[in-house]
Structure formats: structure tokens, C-alpha cells
N, C-alpha and C positions, 0 to 999 in steps of 0.2 A: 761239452756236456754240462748241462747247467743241472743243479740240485734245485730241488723243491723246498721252500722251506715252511713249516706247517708251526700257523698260528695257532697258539693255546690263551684261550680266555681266560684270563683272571681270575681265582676267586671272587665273589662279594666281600664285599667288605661291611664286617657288624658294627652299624652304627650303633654304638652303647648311647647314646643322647640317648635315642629312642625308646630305650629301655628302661630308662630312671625313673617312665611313672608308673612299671610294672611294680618295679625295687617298690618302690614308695607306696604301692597299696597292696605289697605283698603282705604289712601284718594285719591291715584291715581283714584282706581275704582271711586271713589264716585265724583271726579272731570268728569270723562271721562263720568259717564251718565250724571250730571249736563251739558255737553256741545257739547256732543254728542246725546244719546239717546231722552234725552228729546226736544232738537229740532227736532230733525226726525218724532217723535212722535208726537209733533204739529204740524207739517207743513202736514203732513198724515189728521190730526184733520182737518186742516184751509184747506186743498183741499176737503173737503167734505162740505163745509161752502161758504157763500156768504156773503159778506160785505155789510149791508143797514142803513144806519141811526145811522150807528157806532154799530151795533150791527150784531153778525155774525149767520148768518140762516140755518138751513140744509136743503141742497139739493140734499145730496146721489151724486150721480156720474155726475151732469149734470157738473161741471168744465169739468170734462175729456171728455163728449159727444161734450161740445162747441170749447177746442183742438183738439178735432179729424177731426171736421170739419174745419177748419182753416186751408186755403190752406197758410195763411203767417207761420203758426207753420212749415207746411212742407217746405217751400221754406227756413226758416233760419235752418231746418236739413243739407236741401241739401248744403247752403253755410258754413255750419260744419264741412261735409262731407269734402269739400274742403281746406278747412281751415287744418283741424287736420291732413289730408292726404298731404298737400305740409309740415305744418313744422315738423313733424314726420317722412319723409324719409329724409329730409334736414340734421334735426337733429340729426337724428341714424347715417347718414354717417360722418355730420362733426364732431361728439363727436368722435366716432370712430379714424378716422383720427388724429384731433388734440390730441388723448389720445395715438396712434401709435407715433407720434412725440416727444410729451414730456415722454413718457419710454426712451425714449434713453437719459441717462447721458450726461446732456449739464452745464458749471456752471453758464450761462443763464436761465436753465429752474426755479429759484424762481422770475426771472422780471417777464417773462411768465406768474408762474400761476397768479401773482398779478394783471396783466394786461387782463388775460381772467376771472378773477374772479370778475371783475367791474362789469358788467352786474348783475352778478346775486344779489349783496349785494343793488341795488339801486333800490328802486320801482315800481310798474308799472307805476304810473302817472310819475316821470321824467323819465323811459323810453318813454312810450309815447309822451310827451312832447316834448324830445330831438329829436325825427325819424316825429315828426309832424316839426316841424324848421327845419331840412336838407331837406324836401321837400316841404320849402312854395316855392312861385311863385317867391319874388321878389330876396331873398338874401336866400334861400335855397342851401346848398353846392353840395351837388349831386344834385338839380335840377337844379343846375347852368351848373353841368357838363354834363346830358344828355338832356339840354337844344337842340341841332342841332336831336335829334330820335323825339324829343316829340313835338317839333316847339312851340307856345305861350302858349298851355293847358298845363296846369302843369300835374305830375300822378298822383300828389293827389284829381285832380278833376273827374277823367276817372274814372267807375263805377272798370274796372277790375286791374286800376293803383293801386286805394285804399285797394283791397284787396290782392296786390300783395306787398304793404307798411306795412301790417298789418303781413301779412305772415313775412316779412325779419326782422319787429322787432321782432318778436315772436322767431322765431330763435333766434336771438341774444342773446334775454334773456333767453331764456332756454339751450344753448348752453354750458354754464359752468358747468351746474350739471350734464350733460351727458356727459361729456368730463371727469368730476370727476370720476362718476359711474364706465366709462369704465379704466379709466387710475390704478382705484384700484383693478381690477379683472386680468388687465396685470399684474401688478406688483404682483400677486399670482400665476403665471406661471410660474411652476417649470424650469430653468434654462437648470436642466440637464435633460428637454424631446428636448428641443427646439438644446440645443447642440449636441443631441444622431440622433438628423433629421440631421442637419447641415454633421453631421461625415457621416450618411448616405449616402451625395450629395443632399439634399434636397436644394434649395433653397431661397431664405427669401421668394417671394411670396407663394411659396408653401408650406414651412413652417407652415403661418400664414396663408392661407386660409385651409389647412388640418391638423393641428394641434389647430395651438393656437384658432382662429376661433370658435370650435368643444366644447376648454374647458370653454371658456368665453358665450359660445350660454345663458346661463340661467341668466347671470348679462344682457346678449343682450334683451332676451326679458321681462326683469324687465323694461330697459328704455323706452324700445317699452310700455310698459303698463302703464307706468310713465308719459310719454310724451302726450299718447292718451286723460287720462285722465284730464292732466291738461289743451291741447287746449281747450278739449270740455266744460272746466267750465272757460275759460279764457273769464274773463269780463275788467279787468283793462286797460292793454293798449289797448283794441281795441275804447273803450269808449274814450279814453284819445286824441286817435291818431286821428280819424273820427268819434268821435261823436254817433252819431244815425242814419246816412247815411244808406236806403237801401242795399248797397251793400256791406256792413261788418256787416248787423245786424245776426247773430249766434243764436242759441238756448238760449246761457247762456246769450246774448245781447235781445232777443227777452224776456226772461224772465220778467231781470230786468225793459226794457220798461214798464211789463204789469203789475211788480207788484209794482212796485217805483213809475213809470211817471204816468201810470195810476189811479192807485190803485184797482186793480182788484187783489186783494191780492189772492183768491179762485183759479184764475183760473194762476197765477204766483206759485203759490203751487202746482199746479196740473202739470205745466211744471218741475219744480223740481224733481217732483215724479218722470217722466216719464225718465227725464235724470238720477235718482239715478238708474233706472231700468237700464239702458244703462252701466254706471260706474260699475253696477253690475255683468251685464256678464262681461264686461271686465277684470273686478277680475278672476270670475268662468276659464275664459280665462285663465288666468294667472295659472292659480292653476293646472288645468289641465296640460299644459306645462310642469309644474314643476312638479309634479307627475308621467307624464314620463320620466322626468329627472331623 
């Protein structure tokens, strides 16, 4: 009589190796929802909520019913609209440009980046500050200079001078990280496609608008996504430069009005929401692009 004997498989075995670079990004995680999720998550909370007597009430959706009706929510869209759309074609072109210029080997180009890299290491408030004094009235330098277009009215007082002061600082300031962006996507362009046109008869414009152009398209529309969303949450220098002026107040300026100045915290939460919604496709935006990249 023979006995059967029945094999039993082993447990697995926990390779701990494996697990040291969970350990090891477990405080980044635990940073990122401390400072990320968990505001998202409140601010979700406090747009469902009304502010009374220092204590916060629920109201279900009437924030977002009271922004939808708010024909000033729509009109600082529309001056968004305009905003994010002059310095994000400005931007895309001049980053481009001055990133086309300094690829070319100059032993100039370390004053350069030092000098186009000011802007971005310096604040919004002293940028602001500084493009508010080049266009006061009395000793403003450029207002001094187009002093004989503009006659006694400064442009910082004209509804459409202000948001044309607010545009070219914007610019400015955002101008170096896009000039960055693009200048490190050239300099990964293989040499010998760009030499292999050249031997062709290809041209440098033609080159670069049918080659180089084509291989950089995906760092191109990162800055495009880059650029869109930082106007649309740019609060600093606009504040800084005009204030609270109708004619520069923006979504991200209209926000903070209602949930700072006024303290309509509920319905300042509810405008957040509605711009993360916004930021949000723009991502989806992006992703798509790049998935047919």
C-alpha cells in the first residue's frame, strides 16, 4: 500500500530590495498630498460651504449657481481670454527666436543668458513694481519716451494702455523659461540631420521650418501649455502693476478680490474650481498631443 504524498508550494518570498524605492518616496508622497491633495480637497469642501458668523454652512452648489450668474465672472474670462492669448503668442515667438540665436556659438552667449535670465530669478511684486515706474506720468522712462503718441494721459491710466502694460510685463517675465525650454530641445538636434539637408541644398530657413521645427514640435507645445497655464493663474504682477483696476482684473485677479478683499471665501472657491477645471483640459490637451507624438 503506497501513501500519496501531496506537495505544498511555498510561499513567495517578499523581496524587500524591491521595496526600498517605495520606503524612499514614501515622504515625497506624503509631502505631495500634505500640499497638494489635501488643499484641492478643501477648497472642493469650502466651495460647497458659505462663510457666516465665522462658521462655514452648507449650501450644495448655490456658490457655483451665484458664479454663473455673474456677468463680472464672465467679463474677467473674457479679459483672460485676452491676456493669456497676447503673451503666449508673444512668448512662443520670442522664446523661439531668442533660443534660435543663442544656439549659435558666440563667446558672448554666457553675458546673454545672464542678462535674459534676470527677469525670471526676480519676483512678481519687483517686476511689477519696476514696469509700474517706467510708466508713471511724471519721470516714467518709456512714458517719457512715448510721451508725443500718448499727449498728457499716461497708458497707465487708458483702460486698454493698462492691459497692454500688464501684457508686455508678462512677457518679460516669462520670457526666459521659454527661451530656456526651447534653446535645450535645439541643442538635442542631431547635427548630422540638419548637415545631411544642408548637403541636400536645403536652406537654413527651410531647414528649420521642415526639419528642425517638426523635431522640437513636442517641447513646442509643452511651452504653449506652460505658458497658457501660468497667465491664466497669473495674480502677482498684475496686482502689483494696476492694482484692482477694472481693466486688468482676470479670473485669477477676480478670484482673489472675492475671496481676500471680500471674504466670500465659498464663492472664491468655487472660482478656483472652475479655473482647475480649465487647467484641467489643458493638460488632457497636452496629453493628447503628445500621444500622437
Amino acid at each position: 500500500m503506497t501513501t500519496a504524498t501531496v506537495h505544498t508550494n511555498p510561499r513567495p518570498s517578499i523581496n524587500f530590495r524591491r521595496l526600498v524605492p517605495l520606503w524612499l518616496l514614501l515622504p515625497s508622497l506624503l509631502v505631495l498630498i500634505l500640499v497638494q491633495f489635501y488643499p484641492t480637497a478643501y477648497t472642493i469642501y469650502i466651495s460647497l460651504n458659505r462663510l457666516r458668523a465665522g462658521e462655514l454652512i452648507w449650501v450644495g452648489t448655490a456658490n457655483f449657481e451665484r458664479l454663473f450668474k455673474d456677468a463680472n465672472f464672465f467679463d474677467s474670462l473674457e479679459k483672460s481670454l485676452t491676456f493669456v492669448g497676447s503673451t503666449v503668442i508673444a512668448t512662443i515667438l520670442l522664446g523661439l527666436l531668442v533660443a534660435v540665436l543663442l544656439n549659435y556659438r558666440s563667446r558672448w552667449n554666457p553675458l546673454y543668458m545672464v542678462l535674459l535670465f534676470v527677469p525670471w530669478v526676480i519676483s512678481d511684486v519687483v517686476a511689477g513694481t519696476v514696469w509700474r515706474w517706467l510708466f508713471q506720468q511724471d519721470y516714467g522712462l518709456i512714458q517719457n519716451a512715448i510721451q508725443p503718441l500718448t499727449g498728457d494721459t499716461s497708458l497707465y491710466a487708458r483702460p486698454d494702455g493698462a492691459m497692454l502694460i500688464v501684457i508686455l510685463a508678462t512677457i518679460w517675465r516669462s520670457l526666459p523659461f521659454t527661451s530656456l525650454l526651447f534653446l535645450g530641445a535645439l541643442q538635442n538636434v542631431s547635427q548630422e540631420v540638419v548637415e545631411g539637408a544642408a548637403l541636400d541644398g536645403a536652406g537654413r530657413l527651410t531647414t528649420f521650418l521642415r526639419i528642425t521645427l517638426p523635431i522640437i514640435r513636442p517641447t513646442l507645445i509643452v511651452g504653449v501649455i506652460l505658458a497658457t497655464i501660468g497667465g491664466l493663474n497669473s495674480v502677482g504682477v498684475i496686482l502689483t502693476l494696476t492694482g484692482n483696476i477694472p481693466a486688468t482684473e482676470t479670473a485669477s485677479v477676480y478670484l482673489y478680490e472675492q475671496g481676500w478683499r471680500f471674504g466670500d471665501f465659498g464663492l472664491g472657491a468655487a472660482i478656483s474650481i472652475v479655473m482647475f477645471v480649465i487647467n484641467l483640459a489643458l493638460t488632457l490637451v497636452y496629453l493628447r498631443f503628445q500621444g500622437e507624438e
